[in-house]
C-alpha positions as CSV (number, residue, x, y, z in Angstrom):
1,X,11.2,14.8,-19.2
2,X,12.7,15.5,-15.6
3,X,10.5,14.0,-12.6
4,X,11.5,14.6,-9.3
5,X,10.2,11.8,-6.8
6,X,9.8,12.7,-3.3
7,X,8.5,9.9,-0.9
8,X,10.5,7.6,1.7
9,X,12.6,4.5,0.8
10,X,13.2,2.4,3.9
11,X,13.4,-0.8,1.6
12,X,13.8,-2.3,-2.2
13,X,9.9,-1.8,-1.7
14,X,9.2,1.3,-1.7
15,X,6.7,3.2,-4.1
16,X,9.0,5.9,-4.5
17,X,11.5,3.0,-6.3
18,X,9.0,0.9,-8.7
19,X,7.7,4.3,-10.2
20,X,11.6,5.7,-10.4
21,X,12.2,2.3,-12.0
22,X,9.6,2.5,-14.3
23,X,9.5,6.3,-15.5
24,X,12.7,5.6,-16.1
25,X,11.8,2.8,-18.4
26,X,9.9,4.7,-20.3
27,X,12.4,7.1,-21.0
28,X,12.3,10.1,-18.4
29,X,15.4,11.2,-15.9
30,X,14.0,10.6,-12.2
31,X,15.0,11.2,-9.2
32,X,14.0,10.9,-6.0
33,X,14.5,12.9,-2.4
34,X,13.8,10.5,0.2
35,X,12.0,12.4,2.9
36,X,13.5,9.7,5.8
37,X,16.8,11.0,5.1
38,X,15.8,14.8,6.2
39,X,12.6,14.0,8.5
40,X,12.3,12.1,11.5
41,X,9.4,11.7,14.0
42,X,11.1,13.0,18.0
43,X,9.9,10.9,20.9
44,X,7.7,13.7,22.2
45,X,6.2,14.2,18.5
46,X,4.6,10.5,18.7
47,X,4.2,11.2,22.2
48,X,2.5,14.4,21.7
49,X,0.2,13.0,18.7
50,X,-1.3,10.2,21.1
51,X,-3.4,13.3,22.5
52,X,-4.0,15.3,19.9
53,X,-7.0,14.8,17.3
54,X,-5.1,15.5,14.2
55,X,-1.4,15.1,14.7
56,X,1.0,17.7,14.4
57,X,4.7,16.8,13.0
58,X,7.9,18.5,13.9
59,X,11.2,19.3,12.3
60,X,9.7,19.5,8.8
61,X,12.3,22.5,8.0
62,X,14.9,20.6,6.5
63,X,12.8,18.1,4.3
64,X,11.4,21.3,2.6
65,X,15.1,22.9,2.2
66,X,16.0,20.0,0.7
67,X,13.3,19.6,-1.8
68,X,13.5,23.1,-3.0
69,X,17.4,23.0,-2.9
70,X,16.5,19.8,-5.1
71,X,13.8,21.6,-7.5
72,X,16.5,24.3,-8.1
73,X,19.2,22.1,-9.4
74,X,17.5,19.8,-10.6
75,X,14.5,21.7,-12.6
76,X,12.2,19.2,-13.0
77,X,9.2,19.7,-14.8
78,X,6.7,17.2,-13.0
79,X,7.6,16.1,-9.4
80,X,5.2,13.5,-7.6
81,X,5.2,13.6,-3.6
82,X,4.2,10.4,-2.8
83,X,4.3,11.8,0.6
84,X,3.1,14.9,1.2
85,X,2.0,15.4,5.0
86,X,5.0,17.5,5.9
87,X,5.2,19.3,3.1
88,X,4.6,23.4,2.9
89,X,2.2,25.2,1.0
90,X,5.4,28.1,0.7
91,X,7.4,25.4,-0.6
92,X,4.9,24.3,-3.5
93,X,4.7,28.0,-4.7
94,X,8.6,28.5,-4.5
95,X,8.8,25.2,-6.8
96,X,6.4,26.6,-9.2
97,X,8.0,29.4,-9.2
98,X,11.4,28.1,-10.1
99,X,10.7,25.5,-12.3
100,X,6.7,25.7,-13.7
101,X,6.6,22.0,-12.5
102,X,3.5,19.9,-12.6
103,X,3.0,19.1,-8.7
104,X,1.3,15.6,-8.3
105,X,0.4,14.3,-5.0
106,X,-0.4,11.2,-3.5
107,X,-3.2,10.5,-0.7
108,X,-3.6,6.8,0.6
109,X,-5.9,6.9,3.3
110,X,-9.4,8.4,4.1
111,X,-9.4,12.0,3.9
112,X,-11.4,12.9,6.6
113,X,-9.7,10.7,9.2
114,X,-8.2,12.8,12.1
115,X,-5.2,10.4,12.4
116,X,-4.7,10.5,8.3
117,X,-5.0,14.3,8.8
118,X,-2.2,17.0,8.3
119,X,-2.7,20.3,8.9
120,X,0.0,21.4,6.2
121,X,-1.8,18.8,3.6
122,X,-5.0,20.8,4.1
123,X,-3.4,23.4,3.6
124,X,-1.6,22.7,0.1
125,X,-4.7,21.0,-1.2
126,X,-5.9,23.4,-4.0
127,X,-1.8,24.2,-4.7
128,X,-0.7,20.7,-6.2
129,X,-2.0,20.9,-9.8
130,X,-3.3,16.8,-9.0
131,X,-3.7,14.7,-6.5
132,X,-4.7,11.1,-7.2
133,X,-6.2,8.8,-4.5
134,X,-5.8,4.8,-4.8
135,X,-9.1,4.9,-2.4
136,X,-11.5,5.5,-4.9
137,X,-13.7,6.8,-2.6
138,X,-11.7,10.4,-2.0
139,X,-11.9,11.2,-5.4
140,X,-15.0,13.2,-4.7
141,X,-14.2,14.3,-0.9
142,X,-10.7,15.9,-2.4
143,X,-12.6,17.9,-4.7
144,X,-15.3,19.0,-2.2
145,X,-12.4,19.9,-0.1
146,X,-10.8,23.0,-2.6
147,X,-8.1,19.9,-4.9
148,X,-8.0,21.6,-8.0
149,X,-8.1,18.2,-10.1
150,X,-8.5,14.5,-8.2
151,X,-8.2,11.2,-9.8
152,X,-8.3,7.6,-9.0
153,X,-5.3,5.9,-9.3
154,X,-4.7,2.1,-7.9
155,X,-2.1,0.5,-6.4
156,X,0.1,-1.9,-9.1
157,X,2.5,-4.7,-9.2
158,X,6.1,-4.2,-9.3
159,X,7.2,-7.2,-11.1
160,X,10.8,-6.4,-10.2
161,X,9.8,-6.9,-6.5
162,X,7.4,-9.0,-6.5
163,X,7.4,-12.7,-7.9
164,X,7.0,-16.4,-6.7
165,X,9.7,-17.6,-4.3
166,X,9.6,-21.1,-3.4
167,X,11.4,-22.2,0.1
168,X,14.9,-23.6,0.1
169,X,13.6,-26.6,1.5
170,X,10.6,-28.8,3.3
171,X,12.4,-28.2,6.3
172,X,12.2,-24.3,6.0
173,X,8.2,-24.4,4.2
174,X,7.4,-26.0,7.3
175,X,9.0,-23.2,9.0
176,X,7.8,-20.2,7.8
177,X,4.2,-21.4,6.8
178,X,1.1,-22.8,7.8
179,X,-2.3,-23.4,6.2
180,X,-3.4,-20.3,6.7
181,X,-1.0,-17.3,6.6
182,X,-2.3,-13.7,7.3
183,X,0.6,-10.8,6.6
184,X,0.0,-7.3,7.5
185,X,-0.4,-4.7,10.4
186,X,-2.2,-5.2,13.7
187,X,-5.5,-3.1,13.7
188,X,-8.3,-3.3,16.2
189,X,-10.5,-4.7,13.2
190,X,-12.2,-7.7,12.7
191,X,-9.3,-9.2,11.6
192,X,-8.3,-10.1,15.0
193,X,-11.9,-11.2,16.2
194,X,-11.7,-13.4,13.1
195,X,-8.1,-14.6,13.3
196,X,-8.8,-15.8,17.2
197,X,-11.7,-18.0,16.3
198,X,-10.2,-19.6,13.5
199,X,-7.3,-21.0,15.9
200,X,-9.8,-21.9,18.5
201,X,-11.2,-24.0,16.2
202,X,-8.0,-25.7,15.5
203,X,-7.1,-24.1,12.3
204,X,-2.8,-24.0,11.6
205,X,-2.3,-20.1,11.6
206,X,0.9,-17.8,11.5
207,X,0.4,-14.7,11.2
208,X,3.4,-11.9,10.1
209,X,3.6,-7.7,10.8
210,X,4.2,-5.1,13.2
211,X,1.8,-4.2,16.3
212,X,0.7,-7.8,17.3
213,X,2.1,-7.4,20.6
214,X,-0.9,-4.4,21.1
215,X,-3.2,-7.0,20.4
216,X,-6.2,-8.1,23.3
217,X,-8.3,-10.9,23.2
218,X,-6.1,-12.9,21.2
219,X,-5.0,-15.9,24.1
220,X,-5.5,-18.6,21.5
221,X,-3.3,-17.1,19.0
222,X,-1.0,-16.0,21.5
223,X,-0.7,-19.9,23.3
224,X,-0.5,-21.1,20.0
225,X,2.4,-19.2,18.7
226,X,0.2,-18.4,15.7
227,X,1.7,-15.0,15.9
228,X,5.3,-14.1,14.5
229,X,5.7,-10.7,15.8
230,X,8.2,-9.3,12.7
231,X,6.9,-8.7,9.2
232,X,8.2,-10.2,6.2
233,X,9.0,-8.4,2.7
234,X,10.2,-8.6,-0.5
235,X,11.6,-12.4,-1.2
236,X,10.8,-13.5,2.6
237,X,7.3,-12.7,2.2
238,X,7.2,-14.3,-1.1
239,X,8.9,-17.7,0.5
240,X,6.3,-17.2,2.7
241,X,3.4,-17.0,0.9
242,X,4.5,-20.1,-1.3
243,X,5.2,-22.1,1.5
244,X,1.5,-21.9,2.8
245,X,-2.5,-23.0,1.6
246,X,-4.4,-20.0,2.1
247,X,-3.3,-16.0,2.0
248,X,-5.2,-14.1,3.4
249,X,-6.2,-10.3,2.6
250,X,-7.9,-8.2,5.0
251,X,-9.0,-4.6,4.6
252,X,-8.8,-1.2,6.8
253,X,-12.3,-0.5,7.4
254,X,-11.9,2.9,8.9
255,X,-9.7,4.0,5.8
256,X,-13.3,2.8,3.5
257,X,-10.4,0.4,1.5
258,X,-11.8,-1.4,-1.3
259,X,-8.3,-3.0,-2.3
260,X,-4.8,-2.7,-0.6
261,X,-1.4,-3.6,-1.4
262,X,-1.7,-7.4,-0.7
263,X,-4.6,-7.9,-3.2
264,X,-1.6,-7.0,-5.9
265,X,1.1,-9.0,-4.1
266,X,-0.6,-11.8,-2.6
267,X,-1.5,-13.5,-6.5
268,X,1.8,-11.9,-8.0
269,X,3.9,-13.8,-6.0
270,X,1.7,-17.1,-6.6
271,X,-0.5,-17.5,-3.7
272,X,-4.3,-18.6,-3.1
273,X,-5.8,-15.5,-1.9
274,X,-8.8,-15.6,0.1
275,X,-10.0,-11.1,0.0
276,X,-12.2,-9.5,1.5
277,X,-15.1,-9.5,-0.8
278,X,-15.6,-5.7,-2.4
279,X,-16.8,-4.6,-5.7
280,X,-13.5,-3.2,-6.8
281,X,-11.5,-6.4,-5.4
282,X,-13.8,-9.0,-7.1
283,X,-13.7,-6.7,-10.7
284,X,-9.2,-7.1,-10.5
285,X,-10.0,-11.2,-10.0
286,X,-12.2,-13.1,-11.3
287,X,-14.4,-14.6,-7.7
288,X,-13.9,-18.6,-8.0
289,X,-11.7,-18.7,-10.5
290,X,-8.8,-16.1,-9.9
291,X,-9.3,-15.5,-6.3
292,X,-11.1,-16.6,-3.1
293,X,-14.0,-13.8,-1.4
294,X,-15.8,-13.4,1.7
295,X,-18.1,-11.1,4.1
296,X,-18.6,-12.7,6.7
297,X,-17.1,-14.7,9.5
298,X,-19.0,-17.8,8.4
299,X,-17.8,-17.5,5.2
300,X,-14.6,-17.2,5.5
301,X,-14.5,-20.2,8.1
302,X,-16.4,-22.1,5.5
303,X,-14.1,-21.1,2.6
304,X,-10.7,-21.9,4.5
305,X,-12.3,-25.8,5.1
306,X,-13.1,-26.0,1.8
307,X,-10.0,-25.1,-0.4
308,X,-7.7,-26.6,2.5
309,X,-9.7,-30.2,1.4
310,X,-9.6,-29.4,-2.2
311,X,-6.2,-28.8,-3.1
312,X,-6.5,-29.2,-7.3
313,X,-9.4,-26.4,-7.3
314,X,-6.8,-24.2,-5.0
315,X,-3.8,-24.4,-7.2
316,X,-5.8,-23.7,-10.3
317,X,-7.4,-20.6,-8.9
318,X,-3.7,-20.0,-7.0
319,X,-2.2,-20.4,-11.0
320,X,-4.7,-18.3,-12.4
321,X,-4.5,-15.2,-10.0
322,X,-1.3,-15.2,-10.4
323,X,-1.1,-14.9,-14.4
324,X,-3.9,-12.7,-13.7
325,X,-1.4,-10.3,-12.1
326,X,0.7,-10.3,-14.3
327,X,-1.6,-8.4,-16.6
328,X,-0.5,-5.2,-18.2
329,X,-3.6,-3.0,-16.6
330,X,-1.9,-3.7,-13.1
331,X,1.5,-2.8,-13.5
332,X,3.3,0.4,-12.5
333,X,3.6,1.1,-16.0
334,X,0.0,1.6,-16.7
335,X,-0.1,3.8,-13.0
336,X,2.4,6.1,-14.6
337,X,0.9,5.9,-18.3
338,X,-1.8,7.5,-16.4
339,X,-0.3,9.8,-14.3
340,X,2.0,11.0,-17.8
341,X,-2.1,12.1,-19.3
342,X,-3.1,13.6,-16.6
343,X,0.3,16.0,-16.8
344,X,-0.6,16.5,-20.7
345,X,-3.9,17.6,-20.2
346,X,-2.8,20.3,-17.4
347,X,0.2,21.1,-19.4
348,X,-2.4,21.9,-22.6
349,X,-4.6,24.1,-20.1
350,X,-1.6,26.6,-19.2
């Protein structure tokens, strides 16, 4: 079968890459239009969208040209946007048109958001024949909202991408790690609130990803040099997370998360991962013995002085997230088992 992939690839990372990768595998021609290549945000778009309660995205025109230049020679018979914010409702039906594709897409964050909104997303809702949510909890919203079919499906590990990578040397572990190593995003969350009072109580932090410089309140971590100011990826994180104690994986409150990326990556590439406690989080691995959970400050406090003085009982949970991972239930593979079914079933209902 012919799938067309559309979805960015700024790095060896990219979604739009480990599903390529593995539809390929399992025997299907892919191939991919990466939307940064045709679309990119002007100065006065970000500049406009900092006022505006749902944002509104310029020079789409040529992303959509390309894709339906794509779909025509091409003529795929499933294509999954993986991003689909700038992407016309005009365009969809011209694709269908041409080629009677399956049209899958992809939502990531809550629905009813302003700043996940897109006006054009509303808009092709009820036209893609699926989309499928790795929030769990805009399965139902999607539906409510005129998606012909919604279904949950979670994020995966990419064991191509992501793998234990020890540092070169104790020099360089020293370097790039600490006890405690958080990797992701700024957000005005309590992840900052909770990052601050674990350095003021002495606690050896670094902490990797883009924003931190927006961060207030944050003196200690700031004074400290707790805070890197670059993210990692890819082998650098990896080096990263084996060169330190204690991963940790916060969660986007106002996207209603119940897992993310790092609770995938954080144990496939071998680390002790102290989550967010969740019911979906704690069902992937096993609380106590395949990963670390908390829910409150105290908790997590009291969980980082624990496993920092009780290094055997870190390693075997560390080992045994990480085998956990490696699981067949969380790899891309089974993601795109699932996605295959669902583009049976609608197939069978034409």
């Amino acid at each position: 079968m012919k799938i067309l992939i559309v979805g960015s690839v700024p790095t060896e990372q990219a979604p739009a890459l480990s599903y390529q990768r593995t539809f390929s595998a399992l025997g299907h021609e892919v191939e991919i239009v990466d939307n940064s290549l045709f679309y990119k945000q002007a100065f006065w778009n970000r500049i406009l969208n900092k006022f505006v309660r749902i944002p509104i995205y310029f020079g789409v025109k040529r992303l959509n040209d390309a894709i339906l230049s794509r779909a025509k020679i091409f003529k795929p018979e499933m294509i999954l946007f993986l991003e689909q914010r700038q992407i016309k409702p005009e365009t969809l039906r011209a694709i269908k048109n041409l080629t009677g594709a399956v049209l899958f897409a992809r939502n990531d964050d809550a629905v009813f958001r302003a700043k996940n909104l897109s006006t054009l997303f509303m808009k092709t809702l009820g036209v893609y024949d699926c989309i499928i949510s790795m929030n769990s909890q805009n399965v139902t919203e999607l539906k409510r909202v005129g998606a012909k079919r919604a279904e949950f499906v979670p994020l995966a590990v990419d064991q191509a991408i992501e793998y234990p990578v020890e540092p070169a040397n104790n020099e360089e572990k020293i370097r790039v790690g600490a006890d405690v190593i958080f990797i992701g995003t700024y957000a005005n969350e309590d992840r900052v609130g909770y990052l601050e009072r674990l350095c003021e109580e002495g606690c050896d932090i670094k902490i990797y990803g883009n924003g931190w410089r927006r961060a207030k309140g944050v003196r200690c971590l700031r004074g400290s040099g707790s805070i890197m100011y670059k993210p990692v990826i890819g082998e650098e994180m990896s080096k990263v997370i084996n060169s330190s104690k204690i991963i940790i994986a916060f969660l986007r409150h106002h996207n209603r998360d119940q897992q993310t990326v790092r609770t995938y990556e954080i144990p496939a590439c071998r680390g002790f991962m102290l989550h967010e406690r969740t019911p979906e989080a704690t069902e992937l691995f096993k609380e106590g013995v395949e990963a670390a959970f908390f829910s409150s400050y105290a908790e997590f406090r009291d969980k980082i002085k624990y496993y920092l003085v009780h290094d055997e009982e870190r390693e075997r949970i560390r080992e045994a997230g990480y085998l956990r991972s490696k699981a067949q239930d969380y790899s891309y593979a089974d993601r795109a088992e699932k996605i295959l079914k669902i583009y049976g079933e609608i197939k069978n209902k034409r």
